[in-house]
C-alpha positions as CSV (number, residue, x, y, z in Angstrom):
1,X,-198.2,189.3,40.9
2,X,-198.0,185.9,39.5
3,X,-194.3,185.8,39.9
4,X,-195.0,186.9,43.7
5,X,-198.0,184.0,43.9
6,X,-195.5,181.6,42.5
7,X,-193.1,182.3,45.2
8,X,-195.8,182.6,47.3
9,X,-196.5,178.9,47.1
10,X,-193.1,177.6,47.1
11,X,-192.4,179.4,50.2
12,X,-195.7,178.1,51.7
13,X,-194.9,174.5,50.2
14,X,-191.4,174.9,51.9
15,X,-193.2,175.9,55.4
16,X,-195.2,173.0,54.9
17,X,-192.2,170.6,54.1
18,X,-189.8,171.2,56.6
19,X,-193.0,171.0,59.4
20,X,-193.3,167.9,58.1
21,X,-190.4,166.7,57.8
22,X,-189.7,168.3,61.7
23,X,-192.6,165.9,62.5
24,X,-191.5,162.5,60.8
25,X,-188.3,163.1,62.8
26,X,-189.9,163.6,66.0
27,X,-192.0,160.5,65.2
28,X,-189.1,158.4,63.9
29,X,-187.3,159.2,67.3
30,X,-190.6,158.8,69.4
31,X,-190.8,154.8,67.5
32,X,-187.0,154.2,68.0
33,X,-187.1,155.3,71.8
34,X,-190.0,153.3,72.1
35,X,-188.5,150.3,70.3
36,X,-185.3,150.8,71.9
37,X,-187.1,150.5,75.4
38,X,-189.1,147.4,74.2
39,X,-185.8,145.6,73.0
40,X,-184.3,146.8,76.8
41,X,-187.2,145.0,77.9
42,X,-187.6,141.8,75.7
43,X,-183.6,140.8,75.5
44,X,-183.0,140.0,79.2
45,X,-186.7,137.6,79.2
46,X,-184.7,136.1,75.9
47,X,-181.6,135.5,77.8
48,X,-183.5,133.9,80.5
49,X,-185.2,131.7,77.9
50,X,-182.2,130.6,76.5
51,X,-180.8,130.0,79.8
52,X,-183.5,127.8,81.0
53,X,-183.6,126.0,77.6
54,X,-180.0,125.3,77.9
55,X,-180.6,124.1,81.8
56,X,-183.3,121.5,80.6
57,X,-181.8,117.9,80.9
58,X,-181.6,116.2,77.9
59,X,-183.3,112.5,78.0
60,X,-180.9,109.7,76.4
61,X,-182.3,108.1,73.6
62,X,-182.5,104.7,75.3
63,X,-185.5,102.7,75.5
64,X,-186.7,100.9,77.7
65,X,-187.5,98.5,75.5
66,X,-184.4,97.8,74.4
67,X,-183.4,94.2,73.7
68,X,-180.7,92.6,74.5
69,X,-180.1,89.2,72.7
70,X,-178.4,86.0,73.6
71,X,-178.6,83.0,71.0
72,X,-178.6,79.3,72.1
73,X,-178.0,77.2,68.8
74,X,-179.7,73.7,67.9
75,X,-176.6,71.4,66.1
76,X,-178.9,70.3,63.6
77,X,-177.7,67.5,61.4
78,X,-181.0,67.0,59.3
79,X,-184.5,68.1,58.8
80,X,-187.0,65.1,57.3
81,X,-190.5,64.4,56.6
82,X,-189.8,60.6,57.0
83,X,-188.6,59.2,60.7
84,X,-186.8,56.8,59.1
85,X,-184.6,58.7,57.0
86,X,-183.8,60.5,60.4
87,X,-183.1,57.4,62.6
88,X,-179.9,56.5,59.4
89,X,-178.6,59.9,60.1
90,X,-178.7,59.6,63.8
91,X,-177.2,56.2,64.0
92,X,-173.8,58.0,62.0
93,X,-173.8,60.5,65.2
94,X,-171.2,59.4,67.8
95,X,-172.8,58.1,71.0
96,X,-170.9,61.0,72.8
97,X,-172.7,63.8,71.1
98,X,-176.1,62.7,73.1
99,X,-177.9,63.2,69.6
100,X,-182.0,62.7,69.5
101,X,-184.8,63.3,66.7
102,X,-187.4,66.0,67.4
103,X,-190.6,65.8,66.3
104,X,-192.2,69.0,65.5
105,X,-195.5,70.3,65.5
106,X,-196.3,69.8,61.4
107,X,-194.7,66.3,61.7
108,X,-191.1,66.8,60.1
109,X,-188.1,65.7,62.0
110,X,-185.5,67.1,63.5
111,X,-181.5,65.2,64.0
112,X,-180.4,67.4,67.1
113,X,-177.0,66.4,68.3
114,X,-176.3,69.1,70.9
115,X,-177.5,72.4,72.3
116,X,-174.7,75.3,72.9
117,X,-174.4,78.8,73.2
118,X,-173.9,80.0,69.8
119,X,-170.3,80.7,70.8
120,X,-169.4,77.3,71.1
121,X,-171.4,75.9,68.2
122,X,-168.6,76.5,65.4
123,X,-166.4,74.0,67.8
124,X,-169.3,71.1,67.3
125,X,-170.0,71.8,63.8
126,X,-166.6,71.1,62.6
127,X,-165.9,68.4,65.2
128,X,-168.6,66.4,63.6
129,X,-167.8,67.5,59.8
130,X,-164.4,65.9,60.8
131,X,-166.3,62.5,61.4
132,X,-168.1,62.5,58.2
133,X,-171.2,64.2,59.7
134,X,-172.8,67.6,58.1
135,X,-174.1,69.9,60.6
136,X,-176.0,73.5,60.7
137,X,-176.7,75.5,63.8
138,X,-180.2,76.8,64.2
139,X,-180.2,80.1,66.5
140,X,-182.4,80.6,69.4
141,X,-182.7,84.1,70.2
142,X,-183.9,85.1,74.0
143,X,-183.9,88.9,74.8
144,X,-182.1,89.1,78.7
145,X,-184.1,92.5,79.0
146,X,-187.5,90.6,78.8
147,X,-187.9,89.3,82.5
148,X,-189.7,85.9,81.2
149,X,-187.3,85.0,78.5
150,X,-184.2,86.2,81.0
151,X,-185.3,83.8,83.2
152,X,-186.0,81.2,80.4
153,X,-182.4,81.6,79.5
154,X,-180.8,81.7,82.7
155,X,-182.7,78.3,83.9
156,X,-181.5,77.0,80.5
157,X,-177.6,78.2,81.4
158,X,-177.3,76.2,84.2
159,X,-179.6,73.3,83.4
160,X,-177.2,72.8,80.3
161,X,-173.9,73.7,82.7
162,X,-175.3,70.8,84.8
163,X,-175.3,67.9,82.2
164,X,-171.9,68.8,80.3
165,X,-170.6,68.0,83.8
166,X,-172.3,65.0,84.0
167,X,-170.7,64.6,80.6
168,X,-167.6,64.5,81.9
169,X,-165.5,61.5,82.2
170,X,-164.3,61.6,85.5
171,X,-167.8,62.4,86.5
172,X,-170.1,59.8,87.5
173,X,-173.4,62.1,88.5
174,X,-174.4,65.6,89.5
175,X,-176.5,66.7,91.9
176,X,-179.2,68.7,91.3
177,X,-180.3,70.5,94.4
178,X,-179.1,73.4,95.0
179,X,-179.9,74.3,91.3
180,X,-183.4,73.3,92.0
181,X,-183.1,75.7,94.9
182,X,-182.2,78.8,92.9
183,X,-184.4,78.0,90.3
184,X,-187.4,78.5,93.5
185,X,-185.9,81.8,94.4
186,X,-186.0,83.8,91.1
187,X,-188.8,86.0,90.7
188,X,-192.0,85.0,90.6
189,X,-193.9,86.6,87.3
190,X,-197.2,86.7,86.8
191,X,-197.4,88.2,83.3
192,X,-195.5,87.8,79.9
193,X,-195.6,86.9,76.7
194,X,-194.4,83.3,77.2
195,X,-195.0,83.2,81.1
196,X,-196.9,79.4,80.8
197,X,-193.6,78.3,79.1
198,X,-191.3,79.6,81.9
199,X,-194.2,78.1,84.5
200,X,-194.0,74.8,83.4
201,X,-189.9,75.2,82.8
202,X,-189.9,75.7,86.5
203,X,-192.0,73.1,87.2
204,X,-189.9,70.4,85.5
205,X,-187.0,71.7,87.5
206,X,-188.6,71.3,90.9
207,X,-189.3,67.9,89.9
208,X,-185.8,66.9,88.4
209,X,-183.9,63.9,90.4
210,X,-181.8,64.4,92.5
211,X,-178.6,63.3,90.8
212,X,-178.3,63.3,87.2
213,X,-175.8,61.0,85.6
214,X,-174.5,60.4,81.3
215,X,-177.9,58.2,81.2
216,X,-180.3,61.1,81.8
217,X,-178.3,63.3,79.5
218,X,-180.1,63.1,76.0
219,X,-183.4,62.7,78.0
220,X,-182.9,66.2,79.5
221,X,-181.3,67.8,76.3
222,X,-184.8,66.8,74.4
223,X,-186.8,68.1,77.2
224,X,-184.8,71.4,77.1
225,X,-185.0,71.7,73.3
226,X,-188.6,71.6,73.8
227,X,-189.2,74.4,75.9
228,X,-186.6,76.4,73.7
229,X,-188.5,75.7,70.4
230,X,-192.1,76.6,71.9
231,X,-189.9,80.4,71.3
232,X,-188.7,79.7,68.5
233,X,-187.1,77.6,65.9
């Protein structure tokens, strides 16, 4: 009897463990079914996910901002506290450099014997070295994607192209209209950083004479290095 209840149980423990294991099958194919359906249904809305990711336009990283910078260069050929110590060195300057001190705002003085693009300045440098003259270049740095400083260095481009031709030998003066024309037909701007400069840069234009001759030429040179250094020197 306890050798049949024995068997008994492990017959009845075997019932119970293949119905369960029949059932945990069923169930395991019931959840893979069902998963299988839901991966049928989520892959293709994946696909189109990636698909319209892929379609989205990528921005360049370019800002707006962006500048974009041209120097002008003082030729500097000394930097005192005393005028007179300026006036010796500007008397060794050649009379065809069109040199002139600078007085800045905390009373020091500046020898300035030309304003170039920074391209040319290495040429002046050594051409006054080579008459016994030392020289630096001080950059001016104007940003062409700034609409007042573009227009600050474009005014300053042809003001300057104007009086190296006066420079010229075989020229005895240049006429100044139909640069004071353009100068009346670029944009007028009403906002900036350093709008009042480019205002009264303008206005000095409009009011230039009409021809300009080797007389005028330092004159204009100090006016223009005073605009320039209200940006910076």
């Amino acid at each position: 009897m306890k050798y049949t209840k024995y068997n008994y149980k492990r017959k009845n423990h075997g019932a119970k463990l293949l119905t369960s294991l029949m059932i945990t099958t069923l169930s395991a194919i019931a959840i893979g079914l069902i998963a299988a359906w839901l991966l049928l249904k989520i892959i293709p809305d994946l696909n189109k996910l990636k698909a319209t990711d892929a379609n989205i336009p990528i921005e360049e990283n370019v800002s707006n901002n962006e500048k974009e910078i041209e120097n002008y260069s003082l030729i500097q050929c000394g930097y005192f506290s005393k005028e007179e110590n300026a006036k010796q060195v500007l008397g060794k300057i050649p009379s065809d450099y069109d040199s002139f001190i600078a007085k800045d705002s905390d009373g020091k003085y500046r020898v300035i014997a030309g304003i170039t693009k920074e391209s040319d300045s290495s040429e002046v440098i050594e051409g006054l070295k080579g008459k016994g003259v030392e020289a630096i270049k001080v950059n001016l740095p104007l940003d062409k994607n700034n609409e007042v400083e573009g227009q600050i260095l474009a005014i300053t481009e042809g003001y300057l192209e104007i009086l190296n031709t006066a420079k010229k030998d075989d020229v005895k003066e240049v006429n100044t209209n139909d640069f004071k024309a353009w100068s009346k037909e670029l944009p007028a701007l009403s906002e900036g950083e350093k709008i009042e400069i480019l205002k009264e840069y303008k206005a000095h234009i409009d009011t230039l004479n009409e021809n300009i001759s080797k007389e005028n030429i330092a004159a204009e040179l100090e006016y223009i290095y005073s605009v320039l250094s209200k940006i910076k020197v």
